[in-house]
C-alpha positions as CSV (number, residue, x, y, z in Angstrom):
1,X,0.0,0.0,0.0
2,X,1.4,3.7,-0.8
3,X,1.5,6.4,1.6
4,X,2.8,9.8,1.6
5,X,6.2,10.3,3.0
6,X,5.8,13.1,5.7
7,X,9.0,14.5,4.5
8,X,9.0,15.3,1.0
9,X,4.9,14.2,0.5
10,X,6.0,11.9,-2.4
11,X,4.5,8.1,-3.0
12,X,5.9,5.7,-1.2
13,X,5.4,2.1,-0.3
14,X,4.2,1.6,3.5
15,X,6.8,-1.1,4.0
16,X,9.8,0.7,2.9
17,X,12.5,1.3,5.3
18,X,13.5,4.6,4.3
19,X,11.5,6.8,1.7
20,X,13.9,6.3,-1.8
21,X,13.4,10.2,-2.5
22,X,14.9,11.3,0.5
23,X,15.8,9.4,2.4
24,X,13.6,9.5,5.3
25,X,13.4,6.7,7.9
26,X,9.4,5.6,7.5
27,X,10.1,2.5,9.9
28,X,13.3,3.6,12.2
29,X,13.1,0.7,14.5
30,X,13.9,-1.9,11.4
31,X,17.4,-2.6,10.9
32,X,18.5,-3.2,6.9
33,X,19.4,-6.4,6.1
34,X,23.1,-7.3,5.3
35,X,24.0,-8.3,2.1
36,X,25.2,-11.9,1.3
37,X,28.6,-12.5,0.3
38,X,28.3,-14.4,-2.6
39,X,32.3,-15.0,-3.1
40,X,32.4,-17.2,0.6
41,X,29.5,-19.2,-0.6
42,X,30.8,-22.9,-1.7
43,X,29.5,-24.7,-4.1
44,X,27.9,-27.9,-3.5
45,X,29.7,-31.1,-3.8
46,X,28.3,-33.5,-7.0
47,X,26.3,-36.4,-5.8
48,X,29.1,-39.4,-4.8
49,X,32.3,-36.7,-4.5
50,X,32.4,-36.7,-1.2
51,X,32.2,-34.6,1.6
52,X,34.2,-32.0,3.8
53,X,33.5,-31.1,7.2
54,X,35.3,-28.5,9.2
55,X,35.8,-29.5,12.9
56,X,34.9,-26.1,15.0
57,X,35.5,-25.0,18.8
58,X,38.8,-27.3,19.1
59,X,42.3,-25.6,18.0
60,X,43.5,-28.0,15.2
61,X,45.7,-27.1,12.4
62,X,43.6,-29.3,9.8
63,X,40.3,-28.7,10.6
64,X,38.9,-29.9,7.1
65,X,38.1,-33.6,6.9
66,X,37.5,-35.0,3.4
67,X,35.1,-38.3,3.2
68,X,34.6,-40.1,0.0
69,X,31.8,-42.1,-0.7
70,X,31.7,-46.0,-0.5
71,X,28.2,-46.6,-0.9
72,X,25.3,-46.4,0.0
73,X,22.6,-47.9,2.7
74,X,19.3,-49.6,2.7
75,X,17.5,-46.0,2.7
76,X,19.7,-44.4,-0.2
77,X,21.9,-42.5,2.8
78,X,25.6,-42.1,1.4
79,X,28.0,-44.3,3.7
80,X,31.1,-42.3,4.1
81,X,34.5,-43.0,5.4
82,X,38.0,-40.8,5.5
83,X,40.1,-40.3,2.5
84,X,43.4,-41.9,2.4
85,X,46.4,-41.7,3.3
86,X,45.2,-38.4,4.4
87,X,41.7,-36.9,5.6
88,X,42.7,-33.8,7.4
89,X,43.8,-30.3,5.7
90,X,44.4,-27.2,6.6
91,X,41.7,-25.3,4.2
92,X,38.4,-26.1,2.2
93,X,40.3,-25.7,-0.9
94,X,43.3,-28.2,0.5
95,X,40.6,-30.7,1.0
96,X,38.7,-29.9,-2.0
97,X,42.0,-30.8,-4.0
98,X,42.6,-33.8,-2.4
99,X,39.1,-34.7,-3.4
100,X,39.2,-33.7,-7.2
101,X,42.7,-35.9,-7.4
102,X,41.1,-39.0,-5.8
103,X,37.8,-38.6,-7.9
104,X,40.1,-38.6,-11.0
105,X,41.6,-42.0,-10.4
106,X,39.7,-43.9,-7.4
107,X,42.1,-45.7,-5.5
108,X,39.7,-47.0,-2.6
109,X,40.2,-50.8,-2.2
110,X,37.0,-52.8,-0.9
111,X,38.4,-55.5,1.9
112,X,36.7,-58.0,-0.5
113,X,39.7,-57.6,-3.3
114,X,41.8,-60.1,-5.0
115,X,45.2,-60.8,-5.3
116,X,44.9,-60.0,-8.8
117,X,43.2,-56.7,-8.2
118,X,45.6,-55.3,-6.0
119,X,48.3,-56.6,-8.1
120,X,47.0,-54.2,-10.6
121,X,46.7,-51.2,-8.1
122,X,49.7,-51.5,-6.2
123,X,51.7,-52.0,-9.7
124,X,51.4,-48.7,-11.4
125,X,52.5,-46.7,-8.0
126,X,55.5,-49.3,-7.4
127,X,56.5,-48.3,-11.2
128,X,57.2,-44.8,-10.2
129,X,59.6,-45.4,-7.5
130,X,62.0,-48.0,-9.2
131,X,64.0,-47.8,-12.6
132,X,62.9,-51.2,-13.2
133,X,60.0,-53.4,-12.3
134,X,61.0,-56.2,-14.3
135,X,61.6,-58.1,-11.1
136,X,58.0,-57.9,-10.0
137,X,56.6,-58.8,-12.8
138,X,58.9,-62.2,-13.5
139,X,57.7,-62.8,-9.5
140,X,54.6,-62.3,-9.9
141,X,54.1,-64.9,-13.2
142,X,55.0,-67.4,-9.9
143,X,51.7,-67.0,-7.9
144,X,48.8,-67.6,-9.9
145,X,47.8,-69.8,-7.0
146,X,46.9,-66.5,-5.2
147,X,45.3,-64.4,-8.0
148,X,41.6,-65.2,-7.1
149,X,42.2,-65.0,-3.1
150,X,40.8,-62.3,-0.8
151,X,43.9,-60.7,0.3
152,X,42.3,-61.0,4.0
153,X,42.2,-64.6,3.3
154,X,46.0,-64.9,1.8
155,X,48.6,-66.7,4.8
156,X,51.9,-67.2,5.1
157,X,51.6,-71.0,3.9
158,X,49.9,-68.9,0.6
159,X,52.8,-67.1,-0.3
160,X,55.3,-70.3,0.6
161,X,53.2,-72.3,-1.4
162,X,54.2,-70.0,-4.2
163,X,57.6,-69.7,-3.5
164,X,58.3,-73.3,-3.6
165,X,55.6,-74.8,-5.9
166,X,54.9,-71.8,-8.3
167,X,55.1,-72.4,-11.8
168,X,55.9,-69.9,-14.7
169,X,56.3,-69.9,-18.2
170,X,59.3,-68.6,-19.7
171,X,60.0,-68.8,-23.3
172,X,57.4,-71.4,-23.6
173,X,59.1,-74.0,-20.9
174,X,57.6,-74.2,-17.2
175,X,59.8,-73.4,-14.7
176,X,59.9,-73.8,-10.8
177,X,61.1,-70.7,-9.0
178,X,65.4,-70.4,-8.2
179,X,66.3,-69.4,-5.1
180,X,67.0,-65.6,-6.0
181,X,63.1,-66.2,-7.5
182,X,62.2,-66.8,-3.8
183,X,63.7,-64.4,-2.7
184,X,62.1,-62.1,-5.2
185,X,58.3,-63.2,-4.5
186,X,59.3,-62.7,-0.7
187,X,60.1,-59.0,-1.5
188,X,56.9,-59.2,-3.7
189,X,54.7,-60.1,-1.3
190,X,56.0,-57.6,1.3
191,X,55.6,-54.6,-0.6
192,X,52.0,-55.4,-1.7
193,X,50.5,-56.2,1.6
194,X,52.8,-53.3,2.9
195,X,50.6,-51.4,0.6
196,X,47.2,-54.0,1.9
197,X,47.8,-52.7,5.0
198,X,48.0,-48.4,4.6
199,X,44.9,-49.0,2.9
200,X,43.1,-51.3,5.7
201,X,42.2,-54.1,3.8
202,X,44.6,-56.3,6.0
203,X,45.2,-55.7,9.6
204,X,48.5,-57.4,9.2
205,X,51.1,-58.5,7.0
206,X,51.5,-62.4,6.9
207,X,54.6,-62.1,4.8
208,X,56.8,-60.4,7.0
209,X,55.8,-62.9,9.6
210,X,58.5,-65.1,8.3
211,X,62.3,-65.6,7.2
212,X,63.8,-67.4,4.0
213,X,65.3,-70.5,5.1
214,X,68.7,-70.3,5.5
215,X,69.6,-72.5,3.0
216,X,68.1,-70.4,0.2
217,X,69.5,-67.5,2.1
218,X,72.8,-69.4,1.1
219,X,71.6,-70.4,-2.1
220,X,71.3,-67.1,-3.0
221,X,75.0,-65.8,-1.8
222,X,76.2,-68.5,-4.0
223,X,74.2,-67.6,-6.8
224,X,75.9,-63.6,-6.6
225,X,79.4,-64.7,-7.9
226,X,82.3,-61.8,-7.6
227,X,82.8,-60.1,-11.0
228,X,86.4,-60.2,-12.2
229,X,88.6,-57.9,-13.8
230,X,89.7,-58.7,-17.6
231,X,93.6,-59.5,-17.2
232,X,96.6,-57.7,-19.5
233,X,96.3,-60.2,-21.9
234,X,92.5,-60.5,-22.6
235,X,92.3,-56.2,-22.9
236,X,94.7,-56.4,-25.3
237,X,92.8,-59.5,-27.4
238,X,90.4,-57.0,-27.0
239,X,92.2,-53.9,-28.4
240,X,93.7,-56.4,-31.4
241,X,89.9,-57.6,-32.6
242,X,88.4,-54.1,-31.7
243,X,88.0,-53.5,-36.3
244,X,87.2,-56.7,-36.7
245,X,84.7,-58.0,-33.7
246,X,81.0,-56.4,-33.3
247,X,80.4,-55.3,-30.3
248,X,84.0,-55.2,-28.5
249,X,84.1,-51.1,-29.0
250,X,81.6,-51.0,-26.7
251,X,83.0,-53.3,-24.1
252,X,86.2,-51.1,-24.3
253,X,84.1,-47.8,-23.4
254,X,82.9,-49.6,-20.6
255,X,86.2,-50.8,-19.1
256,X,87.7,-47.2,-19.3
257,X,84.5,-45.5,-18.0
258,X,82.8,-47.6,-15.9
259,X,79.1,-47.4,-17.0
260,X,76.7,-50.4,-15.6
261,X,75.7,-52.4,-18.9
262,X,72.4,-50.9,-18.3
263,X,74.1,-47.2,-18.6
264,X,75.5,-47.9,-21.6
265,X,72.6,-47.8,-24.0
266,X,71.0,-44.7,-21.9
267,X,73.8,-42.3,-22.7
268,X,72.4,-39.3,-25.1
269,X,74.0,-38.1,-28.1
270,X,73.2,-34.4,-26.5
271,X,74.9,-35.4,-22.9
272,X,78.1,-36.5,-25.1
273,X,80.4,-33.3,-24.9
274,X,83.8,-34.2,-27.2
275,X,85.0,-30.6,-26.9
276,X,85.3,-30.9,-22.7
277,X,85.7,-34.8,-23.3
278,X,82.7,-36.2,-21.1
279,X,79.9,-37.7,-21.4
280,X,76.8,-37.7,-19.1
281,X,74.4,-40.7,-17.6
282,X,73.7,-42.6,-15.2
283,X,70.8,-45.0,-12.8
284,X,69.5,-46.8,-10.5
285,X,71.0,-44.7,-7.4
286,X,71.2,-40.7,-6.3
287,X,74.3,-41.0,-6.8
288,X,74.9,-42.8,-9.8
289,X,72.7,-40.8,-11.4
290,X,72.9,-37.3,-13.6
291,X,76.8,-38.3,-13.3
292,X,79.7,-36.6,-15.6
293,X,82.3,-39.0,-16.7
294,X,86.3,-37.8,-18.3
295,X,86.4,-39.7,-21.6
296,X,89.7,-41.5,-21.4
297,X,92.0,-41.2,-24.3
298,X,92.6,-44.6,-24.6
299,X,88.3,-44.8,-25.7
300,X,88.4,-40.7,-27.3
301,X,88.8,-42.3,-30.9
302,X,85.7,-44.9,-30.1
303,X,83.4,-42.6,-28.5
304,X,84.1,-40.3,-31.6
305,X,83.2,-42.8,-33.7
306,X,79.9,-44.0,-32.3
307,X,79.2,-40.6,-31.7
308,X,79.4,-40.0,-35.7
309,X,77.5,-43.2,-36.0
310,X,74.7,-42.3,-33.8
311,X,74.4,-39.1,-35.4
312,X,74.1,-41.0,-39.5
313,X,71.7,-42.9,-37.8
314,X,69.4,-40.4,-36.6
315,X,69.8,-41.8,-32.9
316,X,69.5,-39.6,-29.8
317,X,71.7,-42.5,-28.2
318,X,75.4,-42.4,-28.3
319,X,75.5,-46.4,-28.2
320,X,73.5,-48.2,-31.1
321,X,73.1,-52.0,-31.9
322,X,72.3,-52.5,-35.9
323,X,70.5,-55.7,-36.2
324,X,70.5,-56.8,-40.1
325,X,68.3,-60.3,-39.0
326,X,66.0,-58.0,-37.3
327,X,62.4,-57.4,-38.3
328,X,62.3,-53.6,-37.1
329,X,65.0,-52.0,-38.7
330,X,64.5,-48.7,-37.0
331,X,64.9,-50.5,-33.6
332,X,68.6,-49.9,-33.6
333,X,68.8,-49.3,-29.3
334,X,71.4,-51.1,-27.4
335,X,69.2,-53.0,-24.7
336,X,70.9,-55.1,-21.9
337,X,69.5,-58.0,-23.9
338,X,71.3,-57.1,-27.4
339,X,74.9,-56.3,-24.9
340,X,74.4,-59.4,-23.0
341,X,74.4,-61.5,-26.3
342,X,77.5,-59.8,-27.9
343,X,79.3,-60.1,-24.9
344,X,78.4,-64.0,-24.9
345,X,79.8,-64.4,-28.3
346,X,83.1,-61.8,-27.6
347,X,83.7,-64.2,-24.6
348,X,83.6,-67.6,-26.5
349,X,85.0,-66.8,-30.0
350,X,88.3,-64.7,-27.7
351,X,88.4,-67.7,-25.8
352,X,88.5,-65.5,-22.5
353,X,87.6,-66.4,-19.1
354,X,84.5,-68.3,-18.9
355,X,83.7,-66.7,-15.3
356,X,83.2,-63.5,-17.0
357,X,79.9,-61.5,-17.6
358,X,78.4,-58.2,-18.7
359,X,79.1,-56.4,-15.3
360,X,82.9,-57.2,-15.6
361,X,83.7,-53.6,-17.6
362,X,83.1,-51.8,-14.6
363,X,84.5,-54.0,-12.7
364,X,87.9,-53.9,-14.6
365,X,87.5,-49.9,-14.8
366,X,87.1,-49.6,-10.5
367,X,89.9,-52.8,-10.4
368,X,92.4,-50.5,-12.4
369,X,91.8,-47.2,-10.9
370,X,92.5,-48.4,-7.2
371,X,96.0,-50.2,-8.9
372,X,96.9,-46.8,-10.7
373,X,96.6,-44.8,-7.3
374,X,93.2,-43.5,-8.7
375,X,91.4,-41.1,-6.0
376,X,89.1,-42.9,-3.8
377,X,86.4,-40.3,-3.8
378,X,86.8,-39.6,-7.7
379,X,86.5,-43.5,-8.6
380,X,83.5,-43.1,-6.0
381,X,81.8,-40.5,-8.5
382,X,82.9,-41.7,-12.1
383,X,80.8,-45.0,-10.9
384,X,78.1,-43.5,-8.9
385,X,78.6,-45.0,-5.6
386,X,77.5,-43.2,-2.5
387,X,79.7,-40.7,-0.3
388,X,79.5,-41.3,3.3
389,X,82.0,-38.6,4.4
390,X,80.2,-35.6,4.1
391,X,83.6,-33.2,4.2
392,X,84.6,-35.3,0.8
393,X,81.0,-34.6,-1.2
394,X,82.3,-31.0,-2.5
395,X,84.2,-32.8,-4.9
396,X,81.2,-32.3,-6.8
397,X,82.3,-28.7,-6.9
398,X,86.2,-28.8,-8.1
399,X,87.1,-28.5,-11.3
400,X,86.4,-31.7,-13.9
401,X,90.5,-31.3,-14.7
402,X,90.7,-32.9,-11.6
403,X,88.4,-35.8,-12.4
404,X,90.3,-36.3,-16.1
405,X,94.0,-35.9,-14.1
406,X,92.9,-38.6,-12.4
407,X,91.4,-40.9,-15.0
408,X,94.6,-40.6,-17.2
409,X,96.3,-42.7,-14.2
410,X,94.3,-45.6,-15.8
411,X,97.0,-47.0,-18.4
């Protein structure tokens, strides 16, 4: 209803606060009502996301606790437990993140899961923290026994069933495991119910419950032989068939530089650096990683070479392996495979020491630096083993003249 304002006599509605031509309080005792601030208002979480709760009246630094959803009850009322590994963060937006990332790859494991299932859960993150999972998978091809099992259900008789009666196929022959292989489905076992357990499926891990027996424990010290050094007379065999021998120039880099086999075929054309004479690589470790090796002159002229060869090739690898029985042409990369084969054939057609195997470059290279009076710490880097004394890690920092002084020593 309109009524006149007693200020100004203009129209205005009888339920106004204050008259809108002048301003004129026509109910004084009402208080205006505050505006809404849109920009704190959250959104609302999409049916199944979750939920986040923030704990008031108690001091915490995370009061937000993301739930996700696991299902649902008899009357259609989500049933909610915490997110994990963690369920508490700081702010809405911490715990909204954590909630976006889960909902982009689920990674909530029903206690009800098999083997097999968590085999393929636990696999992909296990990936990410080693440079090569080979080893779990070859385990793994050992306990098909367990793949249907509950994991609650799985024992420690489960797992030593498949350590001593699993069966695998390799290259089309069934094989029973070795004692490394135990050893390896031991590890196995421990990482994934490690993983069981963060995740509450198991409430405890069956496979740490036991030991190896000591006589695969011995089996398997028996099993890592020493490597040994080439001696005078099989480096220069070497250095004679070096033209005429596939494979032998690369077994030459490696006894002057020390790469694992592995390293070899991971060295880039762009880390090769002939004007300062090094090249770059490196796995498996820290240390042994990202590491700058002197090219000794004794290997200058190979390196060269493969270097010119990698470069005809259209390879980003310094070290290639040319197959002319091989399907794939363009699959010229040096694998361990492809080095373990040549150094098979180097090793029986020379006629050298049948004890020898792939590793046995490096070990020559470490065996003749500590004869020539090579620096301990420098042989420590150029291999990419692990400084303990923490006075001796700026060696990192002195000048690489240092590093090819020292590998010069190496006649």
């Amino acid at each position: 209803m309109l009524m006149q304002c007693p200020e100004c006599e203009l129209q205005v509605s009888d339920k106004a606060t204050f008259c809108p031509h002048c301003g004129y309080p026509i109910q004084p005792d009402v208080k205006p009502r505050k505006p809404r601030n849109k920009n704190n208002k959250r959104r609302r979480l999409p049916n199944g996301f979750g939920q986040i709760s923030e704990i008031k009246n108690r001091n915490l630094r995370n009061p937000y606790r993301a739930m996700i959803t696991v299902g649902k009850t008899a009357t259609g009322r989500p049933i909610c437990k915490p997110l994990k590994p963690e369920s508490y963060f700081p702010t809405y937006n911490d715990a909204y993140a954590a909630l976006v990332e889960y909902n982009k790859n689920p990674y909530d494991l029903q206690p009800a899961i098999t083997m097999q299932e968590l085999y393929d859960k636990w696999f992909p993150e296990y990936e990410k923290t080693v440079k090569d999972s080979k080893a779990a998978e070859n385990a793994w091809e050992y306990c098909s026994a367990v793949y249907t099992m509950r994991v609650m259900d799985v024992r420690a008789r489960h797992i030593k069933g498949c350590m001593e009666e699993g069966v695998a196929v390799v290259k089309g022959v069934e094989q029973t495991p070795t004692a490394t292989m135990k050893n390896k489905i031991k590890s196995l076992f421990n990482l994934m119910l490690d993983y069981a357990l963060e995740y509450e499926i198991v409430d405890r891990n069956y496979s740490r419950t036991f030991k190896l027996p000591d006589e695969v424990v011995k089996e398997c010290h028996n099993v890592k032989r020493e490597h040994i050094a080439f001696s005078e007379d099989e480096i220069e065999l070497l250095w004679n068939h070096v033209d005429d021998k596939k494979g032998i120039d690369i077994l030459l880099i490696q006894c002057y530089s020390g790469w694992r086999p592995q390293e070899l075929g991971l060295i880039e054309l762009a880390n090769v650096d002939l004007t300062e004479g090094t090249f770059k690589g490196g796995m498996k470790t820290e240390a042994g990683s990202e590491r700058i090796v002197p090219i000794h002159s004794k290997i200058r002229s190979l390196v060269e070479k493969k270097y010119k060869e990698a470069e005809e090739l259209g390879s980003k690898y310094l070290l290639n392996w040319i197959d002319p029985n091989a399907r794939n042409k363009k699959n010229i990369k040096l694998t361990y495979n492809r080095y373990t084969k040549a150094f098979d054939l180097i090793r029986t057609e020379l006629n050298l020491n049948p004890e020898h195997r792939p590793h046995d470059g490096r070990k020559h290279f470490v065996t003749m630096a500590k004869k020539y009076g090579v620096d301990e710490y420098a042989i420590k880097y150029m291999v990419g083993h692990k400084i303990a004394d923490i006075t001796e890690k700026v060696y990192t920092q002195r000048e690489f003249d240092w590093l090819k002084t020292e590998i010069e020593k190496i006649k």
